[in-house]
C-alpha positions as CSV (number, residue, x, y, z in Angstrom):
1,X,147.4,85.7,116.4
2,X,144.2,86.3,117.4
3,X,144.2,90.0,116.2
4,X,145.2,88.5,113.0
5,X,142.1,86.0,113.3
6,X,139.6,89.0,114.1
7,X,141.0,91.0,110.8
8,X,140.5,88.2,108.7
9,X,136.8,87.3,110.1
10,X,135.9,91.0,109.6
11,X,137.3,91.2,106.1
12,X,135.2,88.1,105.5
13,X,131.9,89.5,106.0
14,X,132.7,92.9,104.4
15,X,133.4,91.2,101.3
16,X,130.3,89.6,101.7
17,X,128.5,92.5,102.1
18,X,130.0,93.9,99.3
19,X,129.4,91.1,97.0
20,X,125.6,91.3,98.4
21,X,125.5,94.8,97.9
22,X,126.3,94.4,94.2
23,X,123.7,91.6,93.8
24,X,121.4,93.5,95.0
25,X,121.7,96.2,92.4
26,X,121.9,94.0,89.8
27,X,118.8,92.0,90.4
28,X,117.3,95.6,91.0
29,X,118.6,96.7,87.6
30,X,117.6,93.2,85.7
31,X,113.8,93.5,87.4
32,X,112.9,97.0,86.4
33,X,109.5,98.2,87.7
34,X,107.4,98.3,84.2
35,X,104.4,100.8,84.0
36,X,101.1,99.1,84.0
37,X,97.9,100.8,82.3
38,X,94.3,100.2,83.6
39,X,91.9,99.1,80.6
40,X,89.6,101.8,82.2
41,X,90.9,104.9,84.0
42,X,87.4,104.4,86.0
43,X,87.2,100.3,86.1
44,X,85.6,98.3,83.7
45,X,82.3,99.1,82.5
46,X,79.4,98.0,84.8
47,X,81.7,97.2,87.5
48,X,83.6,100.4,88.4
49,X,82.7,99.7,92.1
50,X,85.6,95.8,92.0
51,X,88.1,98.1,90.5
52,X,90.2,98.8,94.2
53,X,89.8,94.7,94.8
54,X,93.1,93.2,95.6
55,X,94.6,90.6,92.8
56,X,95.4,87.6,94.5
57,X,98.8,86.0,93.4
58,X,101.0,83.4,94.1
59,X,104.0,81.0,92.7
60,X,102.4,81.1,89.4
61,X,99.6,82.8,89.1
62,X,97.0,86.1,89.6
63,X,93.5,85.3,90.1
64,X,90.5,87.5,91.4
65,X,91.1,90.2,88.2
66,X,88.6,93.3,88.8
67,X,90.6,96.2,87.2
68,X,92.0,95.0,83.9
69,X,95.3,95.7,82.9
70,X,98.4,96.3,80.5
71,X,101.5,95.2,81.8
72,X,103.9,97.5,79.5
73,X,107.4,95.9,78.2
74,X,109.8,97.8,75.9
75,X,112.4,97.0,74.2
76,X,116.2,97.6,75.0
77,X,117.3,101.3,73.6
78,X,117.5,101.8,69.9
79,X,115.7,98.6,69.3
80,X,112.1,99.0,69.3
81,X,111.1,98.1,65.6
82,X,107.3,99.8,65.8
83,X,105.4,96.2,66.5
84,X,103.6,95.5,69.1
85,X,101.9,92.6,70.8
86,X,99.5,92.3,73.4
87,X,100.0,88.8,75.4
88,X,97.3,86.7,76.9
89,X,98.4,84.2,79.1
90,X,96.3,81.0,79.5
91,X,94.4,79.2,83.0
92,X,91.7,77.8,82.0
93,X,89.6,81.6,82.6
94,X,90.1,80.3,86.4
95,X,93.3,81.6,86.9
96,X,96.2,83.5,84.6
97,X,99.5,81.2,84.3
98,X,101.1,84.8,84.6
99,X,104.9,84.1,84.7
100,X,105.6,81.6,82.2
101,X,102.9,83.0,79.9
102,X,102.8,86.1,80.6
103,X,106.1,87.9,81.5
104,X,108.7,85.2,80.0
105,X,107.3,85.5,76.7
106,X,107.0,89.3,77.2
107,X,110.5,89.3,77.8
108,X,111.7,86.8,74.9
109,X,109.9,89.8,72.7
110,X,110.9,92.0,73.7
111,X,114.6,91.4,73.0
112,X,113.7,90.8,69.9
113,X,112.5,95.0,69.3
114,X,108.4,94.5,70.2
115,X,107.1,96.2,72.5
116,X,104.5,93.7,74.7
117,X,101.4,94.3,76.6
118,X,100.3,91.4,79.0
119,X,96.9,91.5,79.4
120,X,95.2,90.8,82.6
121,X,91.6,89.7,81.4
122,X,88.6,89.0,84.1
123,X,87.8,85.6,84.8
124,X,84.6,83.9,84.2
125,X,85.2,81.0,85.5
126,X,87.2,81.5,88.4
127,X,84.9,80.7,91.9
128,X,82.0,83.4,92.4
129,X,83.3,85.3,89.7
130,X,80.5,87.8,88.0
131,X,81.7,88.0,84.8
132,X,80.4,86.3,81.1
133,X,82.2,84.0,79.6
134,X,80.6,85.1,75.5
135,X,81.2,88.8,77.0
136,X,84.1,90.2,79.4
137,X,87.2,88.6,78.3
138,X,86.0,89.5,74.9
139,X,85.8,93.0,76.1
140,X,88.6,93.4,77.6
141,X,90.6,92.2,74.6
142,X,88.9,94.8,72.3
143,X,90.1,97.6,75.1
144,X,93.8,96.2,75.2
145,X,94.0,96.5,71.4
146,X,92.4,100.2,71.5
147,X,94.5,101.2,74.7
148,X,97.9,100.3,72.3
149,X,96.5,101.9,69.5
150,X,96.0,104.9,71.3
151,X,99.4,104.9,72.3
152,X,101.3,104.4,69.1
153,X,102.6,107.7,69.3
154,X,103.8,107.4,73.4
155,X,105.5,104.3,72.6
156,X,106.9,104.4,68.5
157,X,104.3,102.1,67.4
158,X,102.9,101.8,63.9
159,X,99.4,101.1,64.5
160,X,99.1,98.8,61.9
161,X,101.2,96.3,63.2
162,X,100.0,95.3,66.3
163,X,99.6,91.3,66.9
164,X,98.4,89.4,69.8
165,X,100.0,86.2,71.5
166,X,97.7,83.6,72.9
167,X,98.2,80.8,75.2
168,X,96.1,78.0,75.7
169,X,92.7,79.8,77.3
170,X,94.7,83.4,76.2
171,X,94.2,82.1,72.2
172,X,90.6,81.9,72.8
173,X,90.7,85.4,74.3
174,X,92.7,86.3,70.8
175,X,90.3,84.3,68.9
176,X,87.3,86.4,70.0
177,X,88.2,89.5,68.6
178,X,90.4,88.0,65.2
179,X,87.5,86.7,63.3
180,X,84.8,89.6,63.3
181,X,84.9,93.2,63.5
182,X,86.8,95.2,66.2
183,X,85.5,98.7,64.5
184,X,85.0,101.0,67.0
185,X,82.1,103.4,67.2
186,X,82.7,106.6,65.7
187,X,81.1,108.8,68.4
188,X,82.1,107.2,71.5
189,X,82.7,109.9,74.7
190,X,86.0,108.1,75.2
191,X,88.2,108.3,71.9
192,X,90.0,105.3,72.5
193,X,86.6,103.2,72.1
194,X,86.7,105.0,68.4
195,X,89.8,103.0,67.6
196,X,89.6,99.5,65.7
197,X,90.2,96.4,68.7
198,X,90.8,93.9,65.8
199,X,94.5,92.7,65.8
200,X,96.6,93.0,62.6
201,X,98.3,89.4,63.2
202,X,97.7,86.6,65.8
203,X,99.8,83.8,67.4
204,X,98.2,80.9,68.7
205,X,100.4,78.3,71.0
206,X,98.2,75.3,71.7
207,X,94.9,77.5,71.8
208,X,91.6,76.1,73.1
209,X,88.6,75.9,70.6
210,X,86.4,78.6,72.1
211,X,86.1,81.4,69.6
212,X,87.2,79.2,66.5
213,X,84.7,80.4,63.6
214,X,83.2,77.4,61.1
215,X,85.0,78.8,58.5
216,X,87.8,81.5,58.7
217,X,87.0,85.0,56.8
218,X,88.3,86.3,54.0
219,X,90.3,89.2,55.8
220,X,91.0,87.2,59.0
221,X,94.5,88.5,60.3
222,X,97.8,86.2,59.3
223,X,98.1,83.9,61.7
224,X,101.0,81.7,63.6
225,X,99.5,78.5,65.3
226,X,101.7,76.1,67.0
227,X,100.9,72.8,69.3
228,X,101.6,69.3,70.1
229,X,99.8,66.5,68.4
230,X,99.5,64.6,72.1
231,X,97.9,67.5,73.6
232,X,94.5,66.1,74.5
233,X,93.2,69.3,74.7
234,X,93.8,71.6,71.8
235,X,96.4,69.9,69.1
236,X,93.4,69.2,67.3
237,X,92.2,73.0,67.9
238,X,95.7,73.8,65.7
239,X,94.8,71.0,62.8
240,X,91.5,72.2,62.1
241,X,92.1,75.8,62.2
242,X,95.0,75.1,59.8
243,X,92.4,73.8,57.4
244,X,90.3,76.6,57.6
245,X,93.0,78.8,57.0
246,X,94.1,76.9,53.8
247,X,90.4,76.9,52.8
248,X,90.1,80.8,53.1
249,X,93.5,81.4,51.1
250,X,94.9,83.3,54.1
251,X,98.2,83.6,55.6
252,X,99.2,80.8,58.2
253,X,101.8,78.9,59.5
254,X,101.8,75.8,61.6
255,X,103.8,73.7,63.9
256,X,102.3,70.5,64.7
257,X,105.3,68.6,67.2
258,X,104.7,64.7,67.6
259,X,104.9,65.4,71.4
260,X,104.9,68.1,73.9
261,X,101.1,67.5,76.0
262,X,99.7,70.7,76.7
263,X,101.1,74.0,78.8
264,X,104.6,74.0,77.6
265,X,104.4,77.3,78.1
266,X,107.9,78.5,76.1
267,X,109.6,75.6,76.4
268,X,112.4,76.1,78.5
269,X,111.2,72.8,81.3
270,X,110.3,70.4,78.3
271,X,113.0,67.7,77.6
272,X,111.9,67.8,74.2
273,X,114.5,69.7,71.8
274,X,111.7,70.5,69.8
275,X,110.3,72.1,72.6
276,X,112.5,74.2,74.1
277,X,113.6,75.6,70.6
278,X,109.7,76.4,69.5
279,X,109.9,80.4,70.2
280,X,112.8,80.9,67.8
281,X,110.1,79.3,65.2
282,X,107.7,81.9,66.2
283,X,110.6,84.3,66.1
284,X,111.8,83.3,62.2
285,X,107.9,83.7,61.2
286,X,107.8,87.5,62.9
287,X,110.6,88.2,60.9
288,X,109.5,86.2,57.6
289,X,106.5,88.5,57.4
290,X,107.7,92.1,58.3
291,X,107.1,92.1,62.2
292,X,111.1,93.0,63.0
């Protein structure tokens, strides 16, 4: 009997094993390690000493950015469609709301045939941080645009179709290069800096006003703007830039929900229906215009 006991004891825990063995691999599989790409091979310009600083991370969020990056998604085999979009998550330029605006939406993209960038920009306002608000995140949003133009070919990209997604603090890092020129300079040393940093199309989800112009240009890139009208913050950021849009006769679309606050990141935590469905709106307007 107690023979019998022991075999059935030890068959227990190998079937564990086993089971725990093939969760392993599968969470390894479903979490593959994705290539990042420095902004600059060097560091960024005037500060190519911070570049080996550690990021610090945690739950959340990365903080204490020196080195700039691309966080490189593709989509699954046989589905990349040539569009591409570079990511800014939101934080306030204190922090970077990394998961949830960052990789989720990378992911949701991704699935649908883009291939996504998430950019980590420097942060201005983060605690003894060095760096410009008018300038750095700015300039490190001109780079992430030239870095995936200069890899249309690596990656089956048409270079014409590459968008950005903003959240929050990440649409007034979009909104800083989308209204004025991103030509680069023809004689540069580095031949990425030659390439245009302007994106072709924008998406805005409850963007701050920083960046916003008085009035939109006349080639300023189609845009996607989305928000809640109870978000204290930046619902009225997504009415007025509506306006201006309508004003310049350009291409825009809006979602204006009745509730939602602000950082509902994509949706998936909100109670709201409205809310949890708003990416397959953003989804329907990627493919109304030619994106998929």
């Amino acid at each position: 009997m107690n023979i019998l006991k022991t075999s059935l004891i030890f068959y227990r825990i190998l079937c564990f094993a086993a089971v725990t063995c093939c969760f392993a691999q599968t969470t390894a599989q479903a979490q593959p390690t994705r290539k990042i790409i420095p902004l600059w091979e060097n560091g960024a310009p005037g500060f190519e000493s911070k570049r080996n600083e550690l990021e610090s991370a945690k739950d959340y969020w990365v903080k204490n950015i020196h080195n700039p990056s691309l966080q490189v998604f593709t989509p699954p085999a046989g589905k990349a469609n040539g569009t591409a979009v570079v990511v800014c998550p939101g934080g306030g330029f204190r922090l970077l709301v990394y998961n949830a605006e960052g990789i989720q939406p990378a992911e949701y993209l991704a699935k649908l045939g883009i291939t996504v960038f998430v950019l980590k920009y420097r942060l201005p306002r983060e605690e003894g941080s060095p760096y410009s608000l008018e300038k750095h995140p700015r300039e490190d949003a001109l780079r992430a645009v030239r870095q995936v133009r200069s890899r249309a070919k690596e990656y089956g990209i048409d270079p014409a179709r590459v968008g950005m997604l903003g959240f929050s603090a990440g649409g007034e890092v979009v909104a800083s290069v989308a209204y004025v020129s991103g030509k680069g300079e023809p004689n540069a040393k580095d031949p990425v800096d030659r390439l245009d940093g302007r994106p072709d199309f924008q998406m805005l989800i409850y963007p701050g006003p920083l960046g916003i112009p008085e009035t939109v240009p006349a080639d300023a890139p189609p845009a996607f703007l989305l928000a809640a009208n109870d978000d204290p913050c930046c619902g009225v950021t997504t009415a007025s830039l509506l306006i201006k849009y309508r004003e310049a006769k350009r291409s825009v679309e809006a979602h204006l929900y009745t509730k939602g606050d602000h950082g509902f990141n994509m949706g998936d935590r909100s109670p709201l229906q409205s809310i949890k469905s708003w990416p397959q709106r953003m989804a329907d307007w990627l493919g109304d215009n030619g994106y998929l």
